[in-house]
PDB file of N, CA, C and O in Angstrom, chain B, residues numbered from 101:
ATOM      1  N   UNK B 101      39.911   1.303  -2.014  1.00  0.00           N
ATOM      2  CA  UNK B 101      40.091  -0.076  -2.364  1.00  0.00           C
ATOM      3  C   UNK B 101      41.099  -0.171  -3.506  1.00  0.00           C
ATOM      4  O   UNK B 101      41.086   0.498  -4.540  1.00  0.00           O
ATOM      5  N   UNK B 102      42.029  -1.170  -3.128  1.00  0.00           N
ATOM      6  CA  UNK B 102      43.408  -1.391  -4.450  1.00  0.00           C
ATOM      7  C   UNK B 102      42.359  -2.147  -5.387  1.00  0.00           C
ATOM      8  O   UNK B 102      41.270  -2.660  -5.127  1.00  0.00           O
ATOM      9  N   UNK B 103      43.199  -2.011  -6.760  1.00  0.00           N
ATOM     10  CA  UNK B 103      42.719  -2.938  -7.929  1.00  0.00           C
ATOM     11  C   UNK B 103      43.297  -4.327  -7.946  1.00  0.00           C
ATOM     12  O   UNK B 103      44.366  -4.599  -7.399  1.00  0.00           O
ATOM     13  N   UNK B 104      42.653  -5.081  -8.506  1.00  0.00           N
ATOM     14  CA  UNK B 104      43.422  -6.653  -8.637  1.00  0.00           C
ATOM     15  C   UNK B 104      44.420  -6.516  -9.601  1.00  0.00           C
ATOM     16  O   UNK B 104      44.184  -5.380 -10.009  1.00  0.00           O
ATOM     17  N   UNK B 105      45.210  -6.851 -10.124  1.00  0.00           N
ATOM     18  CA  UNK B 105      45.810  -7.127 -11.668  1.00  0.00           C
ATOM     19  C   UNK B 105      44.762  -8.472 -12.234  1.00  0.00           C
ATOM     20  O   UNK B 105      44.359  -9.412 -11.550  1.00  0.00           O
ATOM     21  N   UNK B 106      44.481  -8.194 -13.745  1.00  0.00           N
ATOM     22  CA  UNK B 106      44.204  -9.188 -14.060  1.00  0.00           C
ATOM     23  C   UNK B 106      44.540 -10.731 -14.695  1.00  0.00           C
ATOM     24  O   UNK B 106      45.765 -10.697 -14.577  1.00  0.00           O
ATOM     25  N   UNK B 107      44.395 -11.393 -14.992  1.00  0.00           N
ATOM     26  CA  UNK B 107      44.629 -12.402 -14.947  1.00  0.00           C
ATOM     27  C   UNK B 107      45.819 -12.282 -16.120  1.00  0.00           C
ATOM     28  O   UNK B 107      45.287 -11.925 -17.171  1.00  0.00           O
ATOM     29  N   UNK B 108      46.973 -12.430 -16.240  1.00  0.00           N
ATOM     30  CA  UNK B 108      48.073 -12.858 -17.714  1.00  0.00           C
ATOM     31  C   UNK B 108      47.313 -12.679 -18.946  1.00  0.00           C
ATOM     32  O   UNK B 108      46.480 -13.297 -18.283  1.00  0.00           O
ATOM     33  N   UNK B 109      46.897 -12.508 -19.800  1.00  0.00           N
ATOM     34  CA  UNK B 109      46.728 -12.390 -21.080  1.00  0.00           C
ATOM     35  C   UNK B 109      47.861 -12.610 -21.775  1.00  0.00           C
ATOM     36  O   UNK B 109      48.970 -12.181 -21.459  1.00  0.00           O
ATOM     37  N   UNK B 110      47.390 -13.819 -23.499  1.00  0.00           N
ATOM     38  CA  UNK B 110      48.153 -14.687 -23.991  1.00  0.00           C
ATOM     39  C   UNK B 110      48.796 -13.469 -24.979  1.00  0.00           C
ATOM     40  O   UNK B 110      48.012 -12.566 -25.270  1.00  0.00           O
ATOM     41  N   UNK B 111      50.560 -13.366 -25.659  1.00  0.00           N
ATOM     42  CA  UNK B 111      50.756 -12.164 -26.120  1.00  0.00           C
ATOM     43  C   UNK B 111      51.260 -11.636 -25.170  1.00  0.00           C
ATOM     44  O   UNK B 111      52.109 -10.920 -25.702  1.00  0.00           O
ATOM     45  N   UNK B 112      51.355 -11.438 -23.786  1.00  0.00           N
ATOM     46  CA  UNK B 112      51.706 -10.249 -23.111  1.00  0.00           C
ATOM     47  C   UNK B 112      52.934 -10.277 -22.718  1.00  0.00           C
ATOM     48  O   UNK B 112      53.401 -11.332 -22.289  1.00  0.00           O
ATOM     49  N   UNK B 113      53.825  -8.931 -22.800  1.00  0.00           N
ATOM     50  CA  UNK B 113      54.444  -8.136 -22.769  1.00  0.00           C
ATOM     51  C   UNK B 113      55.213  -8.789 -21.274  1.00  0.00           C
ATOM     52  O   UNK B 113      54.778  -8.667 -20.129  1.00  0.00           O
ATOM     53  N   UNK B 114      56.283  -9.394 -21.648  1.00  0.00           N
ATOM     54  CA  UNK B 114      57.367  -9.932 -20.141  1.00  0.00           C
ATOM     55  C   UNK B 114      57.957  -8.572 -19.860  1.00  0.00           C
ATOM     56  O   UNK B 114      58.505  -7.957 -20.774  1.00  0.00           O
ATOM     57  N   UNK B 115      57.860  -7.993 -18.456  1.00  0.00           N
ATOM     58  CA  UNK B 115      58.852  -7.887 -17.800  1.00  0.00           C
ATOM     59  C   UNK B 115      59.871  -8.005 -17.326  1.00  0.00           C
ATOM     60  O   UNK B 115      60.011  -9.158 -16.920  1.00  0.00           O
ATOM     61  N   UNK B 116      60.924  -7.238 -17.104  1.00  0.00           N
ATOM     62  CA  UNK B 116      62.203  -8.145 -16.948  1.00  0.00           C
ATOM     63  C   UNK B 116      62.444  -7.700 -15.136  1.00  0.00           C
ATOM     64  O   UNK B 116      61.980  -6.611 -14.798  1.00  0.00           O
ATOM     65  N   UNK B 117      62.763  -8.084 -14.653  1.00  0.00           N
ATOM     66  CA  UNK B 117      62.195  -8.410 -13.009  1.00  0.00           C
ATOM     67  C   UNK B 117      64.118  -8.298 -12.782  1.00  0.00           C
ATOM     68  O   UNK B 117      65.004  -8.992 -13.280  1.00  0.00           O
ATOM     69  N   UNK B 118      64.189  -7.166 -11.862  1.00  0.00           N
ATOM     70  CA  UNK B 118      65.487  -7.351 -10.944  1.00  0.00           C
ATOM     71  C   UNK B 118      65.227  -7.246  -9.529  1.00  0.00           C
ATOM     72  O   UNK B 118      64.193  -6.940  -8.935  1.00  0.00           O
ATOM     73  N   UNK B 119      66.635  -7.632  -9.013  1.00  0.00           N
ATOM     74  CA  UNK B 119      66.750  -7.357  -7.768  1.00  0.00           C
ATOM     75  C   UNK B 119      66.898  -6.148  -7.065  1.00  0.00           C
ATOM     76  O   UNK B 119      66.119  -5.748  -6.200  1.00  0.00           O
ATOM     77  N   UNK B 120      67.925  -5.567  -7.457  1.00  0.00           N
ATOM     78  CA  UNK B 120      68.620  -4.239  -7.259  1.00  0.00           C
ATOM     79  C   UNK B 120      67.530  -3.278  -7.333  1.00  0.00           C
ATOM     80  O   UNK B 120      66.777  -3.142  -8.297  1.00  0.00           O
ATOM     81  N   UNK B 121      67.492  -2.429  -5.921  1.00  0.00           N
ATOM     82  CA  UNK B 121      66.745  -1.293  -5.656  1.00  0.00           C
ATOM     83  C   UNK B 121      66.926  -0.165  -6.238  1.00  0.00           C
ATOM     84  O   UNK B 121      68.087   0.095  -6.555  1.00  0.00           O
ATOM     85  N   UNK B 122      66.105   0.599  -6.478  1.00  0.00           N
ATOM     86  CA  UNK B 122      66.675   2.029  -7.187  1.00  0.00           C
ATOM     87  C   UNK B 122      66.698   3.227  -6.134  1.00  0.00           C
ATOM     88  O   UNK B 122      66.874   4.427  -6.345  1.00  0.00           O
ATOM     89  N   UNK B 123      66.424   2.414  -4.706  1.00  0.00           N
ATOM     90  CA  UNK B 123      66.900   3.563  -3.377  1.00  0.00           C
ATOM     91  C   UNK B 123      65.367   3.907  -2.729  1.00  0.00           C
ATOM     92  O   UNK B 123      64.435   3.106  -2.793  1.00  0.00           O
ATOM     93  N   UNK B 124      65.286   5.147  -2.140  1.00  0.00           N
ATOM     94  CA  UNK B 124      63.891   5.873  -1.815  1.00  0.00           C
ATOM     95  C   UNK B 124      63.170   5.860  -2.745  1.00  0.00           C
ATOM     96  O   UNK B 124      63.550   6.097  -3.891  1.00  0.00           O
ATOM     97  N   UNK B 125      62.089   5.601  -2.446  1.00  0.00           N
ATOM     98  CA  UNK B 125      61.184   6.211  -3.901  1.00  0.00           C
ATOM     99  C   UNK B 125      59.837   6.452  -3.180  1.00  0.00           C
ATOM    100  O   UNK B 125      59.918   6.228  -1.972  1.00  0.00           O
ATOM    101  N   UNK B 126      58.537   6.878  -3.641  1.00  0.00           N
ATOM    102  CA  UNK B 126      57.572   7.345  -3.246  1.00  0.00           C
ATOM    103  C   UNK B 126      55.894   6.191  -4.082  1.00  0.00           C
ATOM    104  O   UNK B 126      55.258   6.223  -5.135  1.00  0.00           O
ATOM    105  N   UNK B 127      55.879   5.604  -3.187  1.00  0.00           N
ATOM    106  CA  UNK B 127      54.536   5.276  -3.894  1.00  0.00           C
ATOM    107  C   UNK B 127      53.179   5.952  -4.396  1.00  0.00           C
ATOM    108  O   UNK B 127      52.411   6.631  -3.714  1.00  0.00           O
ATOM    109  N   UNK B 128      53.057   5.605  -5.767  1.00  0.00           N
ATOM    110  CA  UNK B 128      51.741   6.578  -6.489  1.00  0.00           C
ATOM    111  C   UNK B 128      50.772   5.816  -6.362  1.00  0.00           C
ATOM    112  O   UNK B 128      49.698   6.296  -6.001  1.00  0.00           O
ATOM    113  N   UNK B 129      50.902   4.343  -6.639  1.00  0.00           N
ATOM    114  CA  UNK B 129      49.897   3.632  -7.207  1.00  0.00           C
ATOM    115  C   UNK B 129      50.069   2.278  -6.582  1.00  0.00           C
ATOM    116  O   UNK B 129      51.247   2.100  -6.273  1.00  0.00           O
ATOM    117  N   UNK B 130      49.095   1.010  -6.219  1.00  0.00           N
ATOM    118  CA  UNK B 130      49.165  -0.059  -5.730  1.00  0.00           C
ATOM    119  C   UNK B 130      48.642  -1.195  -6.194  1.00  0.00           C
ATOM    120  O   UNK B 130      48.183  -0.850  -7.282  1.00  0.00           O
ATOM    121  N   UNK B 131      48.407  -2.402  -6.049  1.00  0.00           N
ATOM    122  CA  UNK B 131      47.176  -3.300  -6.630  1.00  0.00           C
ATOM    123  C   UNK B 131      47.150  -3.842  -4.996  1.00  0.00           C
ATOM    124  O   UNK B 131      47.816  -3.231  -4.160  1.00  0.00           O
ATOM    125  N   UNK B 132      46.383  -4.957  -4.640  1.00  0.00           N
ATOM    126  CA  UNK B 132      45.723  -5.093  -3.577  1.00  0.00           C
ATOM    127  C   UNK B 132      46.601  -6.295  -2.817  1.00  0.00           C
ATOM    128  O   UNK B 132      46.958  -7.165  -3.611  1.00  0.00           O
ATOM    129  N   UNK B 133      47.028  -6.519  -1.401  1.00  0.00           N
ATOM    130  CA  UNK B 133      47.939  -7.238  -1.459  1.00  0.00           C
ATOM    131  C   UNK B 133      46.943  -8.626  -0.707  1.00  0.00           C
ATOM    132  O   UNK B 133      47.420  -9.206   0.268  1.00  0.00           O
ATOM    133  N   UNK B 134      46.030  -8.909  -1.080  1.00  0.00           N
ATOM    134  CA  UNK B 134      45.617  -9.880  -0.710  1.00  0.00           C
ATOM    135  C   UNK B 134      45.727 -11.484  -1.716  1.00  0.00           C
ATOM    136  O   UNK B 134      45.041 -12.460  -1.411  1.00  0.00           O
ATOM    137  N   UNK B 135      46.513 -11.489  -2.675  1.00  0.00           N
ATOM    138  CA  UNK B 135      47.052 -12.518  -3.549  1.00  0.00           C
ATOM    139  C   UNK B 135      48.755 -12.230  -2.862  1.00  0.00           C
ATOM    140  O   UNK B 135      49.325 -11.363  -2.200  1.00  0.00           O
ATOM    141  N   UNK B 136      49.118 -13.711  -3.580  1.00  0.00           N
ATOM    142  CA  UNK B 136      50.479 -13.529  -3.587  1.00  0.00           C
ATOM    143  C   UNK B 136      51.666 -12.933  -3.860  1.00  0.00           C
ATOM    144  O   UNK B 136      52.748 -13.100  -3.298  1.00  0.00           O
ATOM    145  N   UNK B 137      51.236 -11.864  -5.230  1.00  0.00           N
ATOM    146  CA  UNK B 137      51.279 -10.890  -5.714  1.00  0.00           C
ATOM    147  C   UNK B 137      51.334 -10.030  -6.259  1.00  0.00           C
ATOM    148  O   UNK B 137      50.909  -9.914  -7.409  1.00  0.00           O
ATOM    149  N   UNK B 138      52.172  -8.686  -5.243  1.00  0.00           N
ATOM    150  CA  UNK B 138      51.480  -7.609  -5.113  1.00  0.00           C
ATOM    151  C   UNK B 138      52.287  -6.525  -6.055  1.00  0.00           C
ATOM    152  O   UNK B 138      53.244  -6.989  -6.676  1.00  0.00           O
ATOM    153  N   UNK B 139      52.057  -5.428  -6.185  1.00  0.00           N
ATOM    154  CA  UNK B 139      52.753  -4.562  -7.465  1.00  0.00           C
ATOM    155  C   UNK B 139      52.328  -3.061  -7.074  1.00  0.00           C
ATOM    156  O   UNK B 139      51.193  -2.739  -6.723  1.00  0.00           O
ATOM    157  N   UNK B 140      53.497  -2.146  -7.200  1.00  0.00           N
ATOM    158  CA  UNK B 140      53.707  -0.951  -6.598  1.00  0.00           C
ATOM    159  C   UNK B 140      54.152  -0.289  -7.847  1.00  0.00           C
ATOM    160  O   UNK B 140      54.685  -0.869  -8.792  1.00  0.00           O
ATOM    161  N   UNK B 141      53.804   1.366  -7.743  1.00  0.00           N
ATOM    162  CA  UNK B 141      54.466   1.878  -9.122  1.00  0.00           C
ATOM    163  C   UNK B 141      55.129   2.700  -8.174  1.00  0.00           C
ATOM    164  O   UNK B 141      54.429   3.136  -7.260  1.00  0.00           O
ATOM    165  N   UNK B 142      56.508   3.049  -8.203  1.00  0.00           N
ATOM    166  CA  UNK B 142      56.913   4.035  -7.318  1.00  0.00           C
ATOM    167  C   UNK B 142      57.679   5.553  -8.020  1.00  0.00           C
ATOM    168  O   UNK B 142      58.182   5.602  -9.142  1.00  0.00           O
ATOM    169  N   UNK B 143      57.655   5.897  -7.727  1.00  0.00           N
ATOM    170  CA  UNK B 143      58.455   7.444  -8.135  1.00  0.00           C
ATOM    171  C   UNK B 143      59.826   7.547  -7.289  1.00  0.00           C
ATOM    172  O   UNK B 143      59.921   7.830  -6.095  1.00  0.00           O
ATOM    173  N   UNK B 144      60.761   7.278  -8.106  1.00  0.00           N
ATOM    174  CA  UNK B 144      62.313   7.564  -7.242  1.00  0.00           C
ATOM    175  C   UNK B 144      63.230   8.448  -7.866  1.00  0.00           C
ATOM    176  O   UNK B 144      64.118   7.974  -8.575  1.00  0.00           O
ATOM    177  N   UNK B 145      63.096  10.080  -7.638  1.00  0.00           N
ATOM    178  CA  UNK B 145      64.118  10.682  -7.946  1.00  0.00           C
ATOM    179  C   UNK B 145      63.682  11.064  -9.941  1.00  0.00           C
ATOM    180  O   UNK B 145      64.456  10.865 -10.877  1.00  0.00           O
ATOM    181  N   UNK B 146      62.377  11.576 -10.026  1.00  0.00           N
ATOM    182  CA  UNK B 146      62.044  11.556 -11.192  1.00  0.00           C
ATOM    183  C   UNK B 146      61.449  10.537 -11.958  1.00  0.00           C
ATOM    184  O   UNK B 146      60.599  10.674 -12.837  1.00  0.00           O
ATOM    185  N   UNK B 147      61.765   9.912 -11.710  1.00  0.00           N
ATOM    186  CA  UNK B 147      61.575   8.300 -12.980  1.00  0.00           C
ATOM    187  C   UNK B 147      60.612   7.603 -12.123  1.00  0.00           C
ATOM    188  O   UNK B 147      60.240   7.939 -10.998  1.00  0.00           O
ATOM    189  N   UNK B 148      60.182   6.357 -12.971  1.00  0.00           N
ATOM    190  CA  UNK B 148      59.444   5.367 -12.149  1.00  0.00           C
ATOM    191  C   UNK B 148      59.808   4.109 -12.467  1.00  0.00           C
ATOM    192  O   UNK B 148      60.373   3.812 -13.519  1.00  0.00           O
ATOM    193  N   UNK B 149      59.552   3.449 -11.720  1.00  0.00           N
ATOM    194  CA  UNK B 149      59.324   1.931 -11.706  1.00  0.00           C
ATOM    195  C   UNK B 149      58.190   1.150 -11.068  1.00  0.00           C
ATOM    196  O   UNK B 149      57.145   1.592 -10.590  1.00  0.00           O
ATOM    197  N   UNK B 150      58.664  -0.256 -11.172  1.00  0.00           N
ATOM    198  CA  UNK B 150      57.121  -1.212 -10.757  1.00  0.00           C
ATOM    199  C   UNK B 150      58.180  -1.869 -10.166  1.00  0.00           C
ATOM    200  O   UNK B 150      59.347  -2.081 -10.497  1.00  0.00           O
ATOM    201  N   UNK B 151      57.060  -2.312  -8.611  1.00  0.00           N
ATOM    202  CA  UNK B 151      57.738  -3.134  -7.434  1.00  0.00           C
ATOM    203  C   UNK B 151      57.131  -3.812  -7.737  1.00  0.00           C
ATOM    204  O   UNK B 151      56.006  -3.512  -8.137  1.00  0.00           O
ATOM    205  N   UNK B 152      57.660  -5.309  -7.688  1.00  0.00           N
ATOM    206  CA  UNK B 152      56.346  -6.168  -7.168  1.00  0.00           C
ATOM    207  C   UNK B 152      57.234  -7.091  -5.820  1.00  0.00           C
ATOM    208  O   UNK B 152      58.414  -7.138  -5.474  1.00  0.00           O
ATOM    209  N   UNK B 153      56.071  -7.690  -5.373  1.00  0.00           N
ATOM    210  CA  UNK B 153      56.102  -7.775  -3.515  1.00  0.00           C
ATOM    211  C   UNK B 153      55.416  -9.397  -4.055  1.00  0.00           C
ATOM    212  O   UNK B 153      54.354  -9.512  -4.666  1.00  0.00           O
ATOM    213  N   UNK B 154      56.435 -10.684  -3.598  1.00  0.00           N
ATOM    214  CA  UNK B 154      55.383 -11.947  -3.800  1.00  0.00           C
ATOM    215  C   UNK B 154      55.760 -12.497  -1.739  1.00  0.00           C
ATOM    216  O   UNK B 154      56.338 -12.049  -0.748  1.00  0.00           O
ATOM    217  N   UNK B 155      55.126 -13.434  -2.072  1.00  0.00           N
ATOM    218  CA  UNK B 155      55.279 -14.431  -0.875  1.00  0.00           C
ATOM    219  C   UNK B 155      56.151 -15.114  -1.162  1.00  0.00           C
ATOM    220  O   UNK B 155      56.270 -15.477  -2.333  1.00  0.00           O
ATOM    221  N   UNK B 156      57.092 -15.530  -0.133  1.00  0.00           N
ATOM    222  CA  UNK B 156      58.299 -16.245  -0.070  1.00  0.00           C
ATOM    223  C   UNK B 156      58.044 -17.816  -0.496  1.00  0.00           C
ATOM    224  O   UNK B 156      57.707 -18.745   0.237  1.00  0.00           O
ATOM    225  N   UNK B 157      58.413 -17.823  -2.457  1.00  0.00           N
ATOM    226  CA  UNK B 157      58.472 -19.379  -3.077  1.00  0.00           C
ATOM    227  C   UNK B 157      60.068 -19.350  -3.828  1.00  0.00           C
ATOM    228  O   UNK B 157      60.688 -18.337  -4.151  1.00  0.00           O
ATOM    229  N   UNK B 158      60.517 -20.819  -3.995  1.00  0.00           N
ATOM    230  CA  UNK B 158      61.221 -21.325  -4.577  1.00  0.00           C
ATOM    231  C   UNK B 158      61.858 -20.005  -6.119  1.00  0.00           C
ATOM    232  O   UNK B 158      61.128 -19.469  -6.953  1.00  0.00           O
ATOM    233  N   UNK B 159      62.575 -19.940  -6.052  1.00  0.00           N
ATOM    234  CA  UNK B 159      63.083 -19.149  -7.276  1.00  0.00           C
ATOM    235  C   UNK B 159      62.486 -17.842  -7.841  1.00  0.00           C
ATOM    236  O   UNK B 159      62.615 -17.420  -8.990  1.00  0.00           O
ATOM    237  N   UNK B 160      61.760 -17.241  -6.746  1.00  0.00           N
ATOM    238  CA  UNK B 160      61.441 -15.601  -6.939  1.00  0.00           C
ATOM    239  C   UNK B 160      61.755 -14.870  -5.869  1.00  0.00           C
ATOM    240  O   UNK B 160      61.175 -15.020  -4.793  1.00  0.00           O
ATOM    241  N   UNK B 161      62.484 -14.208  -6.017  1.00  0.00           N
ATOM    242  CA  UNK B 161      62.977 -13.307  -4.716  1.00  0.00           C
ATOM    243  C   UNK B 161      61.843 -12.345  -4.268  1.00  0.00           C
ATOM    244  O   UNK B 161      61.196 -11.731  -5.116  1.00  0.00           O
ATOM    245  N   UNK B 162      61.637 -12.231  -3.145  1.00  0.00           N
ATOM    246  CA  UNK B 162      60.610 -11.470  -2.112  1.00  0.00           C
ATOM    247  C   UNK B 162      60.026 -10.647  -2.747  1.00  0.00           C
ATOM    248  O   UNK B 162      58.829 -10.645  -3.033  1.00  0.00           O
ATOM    249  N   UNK B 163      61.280  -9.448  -3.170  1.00  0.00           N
ATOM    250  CA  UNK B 163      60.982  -7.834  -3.995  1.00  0.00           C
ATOM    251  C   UNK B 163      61.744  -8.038  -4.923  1.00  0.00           C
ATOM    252  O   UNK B 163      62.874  -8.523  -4.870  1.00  0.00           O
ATOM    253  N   UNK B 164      60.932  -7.535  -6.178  1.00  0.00           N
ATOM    254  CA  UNK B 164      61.903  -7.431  -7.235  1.00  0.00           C
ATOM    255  C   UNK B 164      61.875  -5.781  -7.892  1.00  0.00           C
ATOM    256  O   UNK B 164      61.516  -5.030  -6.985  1.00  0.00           O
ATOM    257  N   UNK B 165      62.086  -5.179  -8.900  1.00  0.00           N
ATOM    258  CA  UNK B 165      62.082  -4.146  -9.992  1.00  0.00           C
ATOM    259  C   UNK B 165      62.274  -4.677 -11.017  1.00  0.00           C
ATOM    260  O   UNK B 165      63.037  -5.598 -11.307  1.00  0.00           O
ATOM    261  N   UNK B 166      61.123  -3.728 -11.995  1.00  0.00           N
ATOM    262  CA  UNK B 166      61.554  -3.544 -13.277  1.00  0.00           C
ATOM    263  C   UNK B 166      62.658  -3.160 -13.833  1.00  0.00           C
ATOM    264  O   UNK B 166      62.939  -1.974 -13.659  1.00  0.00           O
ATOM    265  N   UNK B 167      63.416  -3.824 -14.483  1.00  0.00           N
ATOM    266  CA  UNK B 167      64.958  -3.627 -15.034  1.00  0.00           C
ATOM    267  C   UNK B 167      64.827  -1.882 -15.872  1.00  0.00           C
ATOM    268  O   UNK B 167      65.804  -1.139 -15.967  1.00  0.00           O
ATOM    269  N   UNK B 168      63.623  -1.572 -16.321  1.00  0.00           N
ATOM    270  CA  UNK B 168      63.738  -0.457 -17.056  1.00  0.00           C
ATOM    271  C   UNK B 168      63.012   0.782 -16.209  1.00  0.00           C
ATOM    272  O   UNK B 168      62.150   0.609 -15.347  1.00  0.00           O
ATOM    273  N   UNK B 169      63.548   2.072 -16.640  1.00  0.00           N
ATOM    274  CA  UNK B 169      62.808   3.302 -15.456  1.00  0.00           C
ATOM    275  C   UNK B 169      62.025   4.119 -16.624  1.00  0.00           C
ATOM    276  O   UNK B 169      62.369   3.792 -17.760  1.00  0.00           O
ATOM    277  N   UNK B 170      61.185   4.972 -16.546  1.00  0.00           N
ATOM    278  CA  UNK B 170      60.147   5.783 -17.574  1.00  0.00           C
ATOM    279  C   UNK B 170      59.763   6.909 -16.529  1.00  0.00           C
ATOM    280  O   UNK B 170      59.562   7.212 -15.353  1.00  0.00           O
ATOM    281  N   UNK B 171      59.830   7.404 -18.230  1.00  0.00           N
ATOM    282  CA  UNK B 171      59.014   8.840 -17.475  1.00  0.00           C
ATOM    283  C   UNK B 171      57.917   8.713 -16.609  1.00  0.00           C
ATOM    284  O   UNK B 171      57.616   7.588 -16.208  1.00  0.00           O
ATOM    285  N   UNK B 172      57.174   9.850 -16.208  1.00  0.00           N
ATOM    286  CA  UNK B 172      55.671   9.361 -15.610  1.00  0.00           C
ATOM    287  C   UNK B 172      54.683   9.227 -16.644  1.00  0.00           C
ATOM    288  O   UNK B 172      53.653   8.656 -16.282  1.00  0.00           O
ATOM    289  N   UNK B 173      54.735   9.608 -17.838  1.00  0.00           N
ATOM    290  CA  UNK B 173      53.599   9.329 -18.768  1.00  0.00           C
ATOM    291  C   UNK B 173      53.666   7.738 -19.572  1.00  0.00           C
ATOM    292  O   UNK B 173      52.779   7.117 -20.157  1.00  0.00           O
ATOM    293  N   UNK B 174      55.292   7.359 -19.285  1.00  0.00           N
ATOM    294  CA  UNK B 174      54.889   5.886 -20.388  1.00  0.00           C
ATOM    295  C   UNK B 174      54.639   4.910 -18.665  1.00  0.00           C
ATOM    296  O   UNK B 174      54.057   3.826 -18.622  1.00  0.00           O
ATOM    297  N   UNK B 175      55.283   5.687 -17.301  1.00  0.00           N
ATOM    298  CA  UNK B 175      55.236   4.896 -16.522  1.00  0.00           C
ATOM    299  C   UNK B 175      53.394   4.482 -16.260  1.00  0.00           C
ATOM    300  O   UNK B 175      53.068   3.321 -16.013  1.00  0.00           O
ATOM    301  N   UNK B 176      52.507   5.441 -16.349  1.00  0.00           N
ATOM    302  CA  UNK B 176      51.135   5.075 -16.189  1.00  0.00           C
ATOM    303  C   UNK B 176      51.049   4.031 -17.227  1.00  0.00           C
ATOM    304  O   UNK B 176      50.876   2.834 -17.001  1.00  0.00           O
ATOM    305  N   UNK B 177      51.192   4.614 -18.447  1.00  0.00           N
ATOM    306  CA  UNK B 177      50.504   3.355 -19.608  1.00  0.00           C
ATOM    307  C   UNK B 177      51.351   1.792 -19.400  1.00  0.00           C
ATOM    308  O   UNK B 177      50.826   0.837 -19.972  1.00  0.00           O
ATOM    309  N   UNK B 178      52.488   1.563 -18.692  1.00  0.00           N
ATOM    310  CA  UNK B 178      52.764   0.424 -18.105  1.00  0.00           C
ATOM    311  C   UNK B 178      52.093  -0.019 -17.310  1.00  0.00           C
ATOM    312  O   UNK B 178      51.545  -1.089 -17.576  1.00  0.00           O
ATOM    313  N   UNK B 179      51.864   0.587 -16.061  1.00  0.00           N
ATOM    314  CA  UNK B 179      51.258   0.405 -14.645  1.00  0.00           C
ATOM    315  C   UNK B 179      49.707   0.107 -15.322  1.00  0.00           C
ATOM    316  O   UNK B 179      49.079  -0.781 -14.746  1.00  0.00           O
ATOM    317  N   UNK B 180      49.031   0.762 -16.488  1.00  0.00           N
ATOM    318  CA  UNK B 180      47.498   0.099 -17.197  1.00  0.00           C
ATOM    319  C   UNK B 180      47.575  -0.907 -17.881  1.00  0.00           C
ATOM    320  O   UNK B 180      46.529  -1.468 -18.207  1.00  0.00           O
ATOM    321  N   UNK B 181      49.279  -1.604 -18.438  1.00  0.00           N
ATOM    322  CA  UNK B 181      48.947  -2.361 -18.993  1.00  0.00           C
ATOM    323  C   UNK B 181      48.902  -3.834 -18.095  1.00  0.00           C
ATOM    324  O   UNK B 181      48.190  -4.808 -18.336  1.00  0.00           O
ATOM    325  N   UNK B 182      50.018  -3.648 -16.845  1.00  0.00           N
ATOM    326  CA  UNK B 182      49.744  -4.587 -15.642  1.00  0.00           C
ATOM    327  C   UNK B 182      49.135  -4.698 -15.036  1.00  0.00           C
ATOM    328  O   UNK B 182      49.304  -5.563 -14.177  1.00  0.00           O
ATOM    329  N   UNK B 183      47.814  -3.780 -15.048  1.00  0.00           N
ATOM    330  CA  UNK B 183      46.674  -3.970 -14.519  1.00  0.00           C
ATOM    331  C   UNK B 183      45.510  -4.688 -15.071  1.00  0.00           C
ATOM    332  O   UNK B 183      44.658  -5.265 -14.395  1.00  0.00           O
ATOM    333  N   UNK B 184      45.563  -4.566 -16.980  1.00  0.00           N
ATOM    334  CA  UNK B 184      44.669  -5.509 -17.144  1.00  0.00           C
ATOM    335  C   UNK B 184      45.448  -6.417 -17.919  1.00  0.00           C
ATOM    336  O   UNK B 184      45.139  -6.436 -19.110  1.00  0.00           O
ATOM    337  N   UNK B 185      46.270  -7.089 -17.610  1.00  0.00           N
ATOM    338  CA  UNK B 185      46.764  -8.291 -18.182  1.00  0.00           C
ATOM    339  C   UNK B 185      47.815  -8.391 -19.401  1.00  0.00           C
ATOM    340  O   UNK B 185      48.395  -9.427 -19.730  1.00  0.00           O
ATOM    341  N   UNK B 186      47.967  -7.024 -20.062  1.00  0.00           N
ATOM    342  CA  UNK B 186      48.785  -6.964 -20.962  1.00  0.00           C
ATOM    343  C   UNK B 186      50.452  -7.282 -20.998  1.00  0.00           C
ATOM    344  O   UNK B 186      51.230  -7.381 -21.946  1.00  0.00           O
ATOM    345  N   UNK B 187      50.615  -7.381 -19.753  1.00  0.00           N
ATOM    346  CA  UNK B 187      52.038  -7.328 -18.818  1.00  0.00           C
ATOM    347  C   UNK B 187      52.313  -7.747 -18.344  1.00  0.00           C
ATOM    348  O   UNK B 187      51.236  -8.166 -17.918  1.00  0.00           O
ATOM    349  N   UNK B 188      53.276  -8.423 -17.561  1.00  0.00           N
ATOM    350  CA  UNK B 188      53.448  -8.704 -16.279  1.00  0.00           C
ATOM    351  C   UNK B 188      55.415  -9.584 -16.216  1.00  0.00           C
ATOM    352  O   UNK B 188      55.887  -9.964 -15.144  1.00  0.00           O
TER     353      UNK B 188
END
């Protein structure tokens, strides 16, 4: 079973959301795609990033990326902080 993300928490930490793919990458980690959405941590070529996946609205493109890439150790403590609300 995927995790939910939780709800925004006030304080939290913006993301900066692109378009541009960073190519193949390998999924580690997921949240659940039964909301609108959804958020992927992927592994591409060493580094990581966060996908997120929404439903097709007004002024958010489909798939986006995180503008920034991390190792795998700050990439987990990101991927925990978008999970409980610290982020997003």
């Amino acid at each position: 079973m995927s995790p939910h993300p939780a709800v925004p928490r006030s304080g939290r930490t913006a993301l900066r959301w692109i378009e541009q793919s960073p190519g193949p990458g390998r999924v580690v980690a997921y949240t659940c795609s039964c909301r609108m959405t959804a958020y992927e941590l992927v592994a591409c070529a060493g580094v990581y990033r966060i996908r997120r996946r929404t439903l097709s609205r007004r002024g958010v493109p489909p798939v986006s990326w995180t503008g920034k890439r991390w190792r795998r150790e700050e990439a987990y403590e990101w991927w925990h902080r978008l999970l409980t609300g610290q982020a997003r």
